[in-house]
Steps between C-alpha positions, in 0.01 A plus 500: 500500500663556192865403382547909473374556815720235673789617325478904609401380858780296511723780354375757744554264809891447381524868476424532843668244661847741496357766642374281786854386537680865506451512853797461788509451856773609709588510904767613740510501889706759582728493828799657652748223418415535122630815487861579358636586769284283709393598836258444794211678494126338622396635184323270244285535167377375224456572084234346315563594119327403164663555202291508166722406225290614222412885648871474611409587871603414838181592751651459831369521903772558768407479862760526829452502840772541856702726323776668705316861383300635197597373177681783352570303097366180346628363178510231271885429395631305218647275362695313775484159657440490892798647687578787226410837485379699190308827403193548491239408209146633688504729768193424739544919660646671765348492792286261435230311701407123528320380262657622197275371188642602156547407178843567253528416149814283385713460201579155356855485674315584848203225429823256468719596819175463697366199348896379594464612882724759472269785617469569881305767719639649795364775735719753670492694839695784699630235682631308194558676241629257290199281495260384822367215363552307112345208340591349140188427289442211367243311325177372735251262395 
């Protein structure tokens, strides 16, 4: 090989090494007790969420089971810490039915607050209006 040739294959590669790296993983379990107020419910669930920082978009997959009824909201809030309430960024539909799958673009102040754990997802029911079950997402291997 030539020095030239080296030289743009070793460009190209360093080019593409940051768009390997734009990509996020995120998880919550989502239970009663999470929720703000918490309560009791035999509901559970999960959110598994990647966020590509250089498309600027969360794609997400939200699954529940043993809810107290049908799901009658889900949302993704933020930004608050576990244990605080705030509105909501992404609604996930009325009505809706496990599994949600989804994806939501992001602005650069949204990217941060969930990169800080300060996002959480929380499905509602009939019976709790409020919120069923909630999980904050964080950052998974």
């Amino acid at each position: 090989m030539t020095l030239r040739t080296l030289t743009t294959l070793a460009a190209a590669l360093l080019l593409a090494a940051p768009a390997l790296a734009a990509t996020e993983h995120f998880h919550a379990d989502m239970t009663g007790p999470s929720e703000v107020p918490a309560n009791t419910t035999a509901g559970t669930g999960a959110v598994d969420a990647t966020l590509d920082t250089a498309a600027k978009t969360l794609a997400y997959t939200v699954t529940w089971s043993n809810l107290t009824g049908p799901a009658t909201m889900a949302h993704i809030h933020g930004p608050a810490p576990a244990g605080k309430n705030a509105g909501v960024i992404v609604p996930l539909g009325d009505s809706p039915v496990s599994p949600i799958k989804g994806t939501s673009p992001l602005t650069d102040a949204q990217i941060t607050a969930l990169e800080n754990g300060m996002y959480y997802v929380n499905v509602h029911t009939d019976a709790h209006k409020p919120g069923e079950i909630r999980g904050q997402l964080v950052k998974a291997p």
